[in-house]
C-alpha positions as CSV (number, residue, x, y, z in Angstrom):
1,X,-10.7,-56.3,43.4
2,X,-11.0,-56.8,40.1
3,X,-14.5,-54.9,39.5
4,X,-12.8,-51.6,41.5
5,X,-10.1,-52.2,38.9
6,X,-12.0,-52.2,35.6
7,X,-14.0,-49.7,37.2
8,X,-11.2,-47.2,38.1
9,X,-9.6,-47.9,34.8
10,X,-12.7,-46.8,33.2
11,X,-12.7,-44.0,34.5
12,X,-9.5,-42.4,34.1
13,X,-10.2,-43.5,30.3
14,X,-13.3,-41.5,30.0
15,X,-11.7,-38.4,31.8
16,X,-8.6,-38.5,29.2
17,X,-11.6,-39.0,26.7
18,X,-13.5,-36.0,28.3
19,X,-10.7,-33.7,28.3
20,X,-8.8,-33.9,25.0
21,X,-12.8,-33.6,24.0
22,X,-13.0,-30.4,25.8
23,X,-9.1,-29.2,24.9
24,X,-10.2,-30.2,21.4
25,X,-13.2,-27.8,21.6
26,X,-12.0,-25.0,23.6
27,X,-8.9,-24.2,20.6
28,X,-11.6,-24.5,18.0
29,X,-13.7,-22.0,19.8
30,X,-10.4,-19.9,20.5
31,X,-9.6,-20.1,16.9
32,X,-13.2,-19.2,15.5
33,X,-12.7,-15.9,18.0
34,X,-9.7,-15.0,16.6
35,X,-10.4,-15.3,12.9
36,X,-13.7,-13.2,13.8
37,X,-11.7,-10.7,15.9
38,X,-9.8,-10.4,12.7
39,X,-12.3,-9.9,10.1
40,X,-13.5,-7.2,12.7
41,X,-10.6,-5.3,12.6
42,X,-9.9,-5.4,9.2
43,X,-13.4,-4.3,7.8
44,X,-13.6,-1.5,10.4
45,X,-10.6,-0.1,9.5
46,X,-11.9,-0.3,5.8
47,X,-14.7,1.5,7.2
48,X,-12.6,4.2,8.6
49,X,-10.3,4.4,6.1
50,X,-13.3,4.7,3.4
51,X,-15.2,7.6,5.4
52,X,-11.7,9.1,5.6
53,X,-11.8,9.3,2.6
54,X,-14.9,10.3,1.1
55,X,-14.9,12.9,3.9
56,X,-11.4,14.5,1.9
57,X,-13.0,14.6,-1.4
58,X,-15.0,17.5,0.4
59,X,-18.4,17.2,-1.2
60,X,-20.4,18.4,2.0
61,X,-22.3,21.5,1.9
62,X,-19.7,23.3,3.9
63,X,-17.5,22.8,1.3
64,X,-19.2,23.9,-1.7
65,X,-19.8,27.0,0.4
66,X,-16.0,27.5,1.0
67,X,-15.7,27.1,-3.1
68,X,-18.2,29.6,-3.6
69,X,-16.5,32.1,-1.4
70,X,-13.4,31.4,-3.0
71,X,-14.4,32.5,-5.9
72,X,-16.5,35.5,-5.5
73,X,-13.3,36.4,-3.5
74,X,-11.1,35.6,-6.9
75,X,-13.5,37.9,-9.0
76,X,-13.7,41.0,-6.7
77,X,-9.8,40.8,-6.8
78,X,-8.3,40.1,-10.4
């Protein structure tokens, strides 16, 4: 009886042991996810906002074609 005792004993001890372990490892791992879901987000939305705007500051070939139109058109009509 005693053996089964010790035995059983040991046991539940190295399942407690087991699982705060695990819980332990699992909210690290959850909190490593986060912080790089994070850092995600906030550098593609500096990505965004930085082609945003270098795309505003209109320095595409379009756009120096609309600024040459512009001003042939302001010459022809002074």
């Amino acid at each position: 009886m005693g053996r089964f005792l010790l035995g059983a004993i040991a046991i539940i001890v190295g399942l407690f042991v087991a699982g705060a372990i695990a819980i332990w490892l699992f909210g690290a791992l959850f909190k490593i996810a986060i912080y790089v879901l994070v850092g995600a987000v906030v550098v593609g939305g500096a990505m965004y906002l930085y082609g945003k705007a270098k795309r505003s500051l209109g320095t595409t070939r379009n756009q120096r074609r609309i600024e040459a139109a512009m001003s042939t058109w302001k010459q022809r009509n002074r």
